[in-house]
N, C-alpha and C positions, 0 to 999 in steps of 0.2 A: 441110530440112537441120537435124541439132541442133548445139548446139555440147554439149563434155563440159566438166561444170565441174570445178574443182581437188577438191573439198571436198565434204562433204556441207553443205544447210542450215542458215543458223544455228539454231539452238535444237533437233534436232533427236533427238525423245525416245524412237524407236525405233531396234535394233540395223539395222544397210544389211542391204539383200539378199540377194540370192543371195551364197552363200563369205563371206560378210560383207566384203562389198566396196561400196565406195561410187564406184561407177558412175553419178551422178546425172546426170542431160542436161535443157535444154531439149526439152520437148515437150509435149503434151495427156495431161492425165491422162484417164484410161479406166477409172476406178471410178466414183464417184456422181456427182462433182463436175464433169468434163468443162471444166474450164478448160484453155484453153490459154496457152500462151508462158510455164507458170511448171517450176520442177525437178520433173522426172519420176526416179521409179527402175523397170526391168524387174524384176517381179516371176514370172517366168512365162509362159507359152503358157496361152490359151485355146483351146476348142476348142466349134466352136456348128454346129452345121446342115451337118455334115463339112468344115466350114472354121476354119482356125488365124487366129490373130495374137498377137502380142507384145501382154502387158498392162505398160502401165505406170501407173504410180500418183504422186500430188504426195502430200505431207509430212506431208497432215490425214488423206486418205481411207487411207496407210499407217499412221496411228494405230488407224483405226477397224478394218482388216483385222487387226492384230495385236491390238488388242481380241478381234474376234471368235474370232481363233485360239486365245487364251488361254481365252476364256470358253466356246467346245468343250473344250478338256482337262480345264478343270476341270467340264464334263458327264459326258463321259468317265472320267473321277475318279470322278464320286459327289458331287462338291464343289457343282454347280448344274445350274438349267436354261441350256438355251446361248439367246444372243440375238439378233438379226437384226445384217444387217449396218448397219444404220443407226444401231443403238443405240454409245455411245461415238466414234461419227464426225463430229470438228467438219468436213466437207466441207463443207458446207452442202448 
């Protein structure tokens, strides 16, 4: 069970999610970092080996995905080479 918090995280230095809504919940993050019991946001459907699931993401590993989002566009630009997902993600 999650609960839904008021708020987004304190300090929290990317735009919310989807709609730009801040739908934050307790749960396990499901990018690199794999902690649980800390603020997750849905970010998306995955889709792996013909099966789905809700990805959600904590606060750091949503740093490092909007990192790498941006640093695709500006590949996509001309502006740079793009970087792995691990680069710019304080997840640990």
């Amino acid at each position: 069970m999650s609960v839904s918090l008021p708020n987004c995280p304190e300090g929290q230095s990317v735009a919310c999610g989807p709609g730009n809504r801040c739908d934050w919940t307790i749960g396990s993050c499901m990018w690199r970092c794999a902690r649980r019991g800390v603020p997750v946001l849905w970010v998306g459907d995955i889709a792996s080996s013909g099966m789905h699931a809700p990805l959600y993401v904590c606060d750091g590993c949503m740093a490092g995905l909007d990192a790498l989002v941006w640093e695709w566009a500006r590949h996509r630009d001309g502006l740079a080479l793009p970087r792995t997902a691990a680069d710019g993600c304080d997840c640990g």
